[in-house]
C-alpha angles and dihedrals in degrees: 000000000000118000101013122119123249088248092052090052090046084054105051090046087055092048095039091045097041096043124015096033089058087038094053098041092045091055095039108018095081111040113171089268098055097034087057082052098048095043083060112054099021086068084053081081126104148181115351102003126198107204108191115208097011090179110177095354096249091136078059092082085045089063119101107217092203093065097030121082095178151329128236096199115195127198137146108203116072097217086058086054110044080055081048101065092041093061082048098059098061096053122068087232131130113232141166126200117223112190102214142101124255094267095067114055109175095201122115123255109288099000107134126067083205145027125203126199119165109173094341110115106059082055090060117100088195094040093153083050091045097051092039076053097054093040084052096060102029107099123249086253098036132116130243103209105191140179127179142154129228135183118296126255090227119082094219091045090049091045091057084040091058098037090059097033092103090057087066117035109108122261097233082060087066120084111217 
């Protein structure tokens, strides 16, 4: 950006991280494929959850409330969150926000039954920190359920994943 001030910059990251990132991964994020996958293993999930990287909330309608005590849902970025609660509220689960990123998790050492994590973990800076920190606060009996994606086998697939990868690094992710 030539020519533009340190405080614009700052300013157009903000807007971009807090508005059209939440809007773009809330419209593409979770296409039918990837929400029946979701439904299934999110329900997988018991007793006090951690989900890491709870973006705009849509793993809230997978949780069954009757196994599900509440969730600690961690996420950094406030647009994530303000889709988040709306997703919330829609749901009769109990959920706290935690504003932080996934290498500071505030739980005490082992407190969750499960941990959650759904295209998180590529979005992590401190990715090594974040999963130690997970690891921390899961109970020795406790479940990971992950889901992640990876580059695909197949060379057109991996041309357009790489052509719309930076619409989807995080914004956390970019040095201004």
């Amino acid at each position: 950006m030539h020519g533009e001030k340190p405080q614009e910059c700052r300013t157009a990251m903000s807007f971009y991280r807090e508005h059209v990132y939440p809007h773009l991964v809330s419209m593409l994020g979770n296409p039918k494929p990837i929400a029946e996958i979701r439904k299934r293993i999110v329900s997988l999930a018991q007793g006090d959850v951690l989900e890491i990287g709870v973006g705009p909330g849509v793993n809230f309608a997978h949780y069954d409330p009757a196994k599900v005590n509440k969730v600690f849902a961690l996420e950094p970025n406030p647009g994530m969150l303000s889709r988040a609660d709306k997703q919330r509220r829609a749901t009769s689960l109990k959920v706290e926000f935690i504003g932080l990123p996934g290498e500071q998790i505030p739980l005490a050492n082992p407190s969750v039954d499960t941990v959650v994590s759904t295209f998180t973990l590529c979005t992590i800076p401190g990715v090594t920190d974040a999963i130690q920190g997970l690891m921390r606060v899961l109970k020795p009996d406790g479940k990971f359920i992950f889901f992640e994606h990876g580059l695909a086998p197949d060379a057109p697939a991996q041309v357009w994943q790489r052509r719309t990868e930076p619409l989807f690094v995080s914004p956390s992710k970019v040095v201004t």
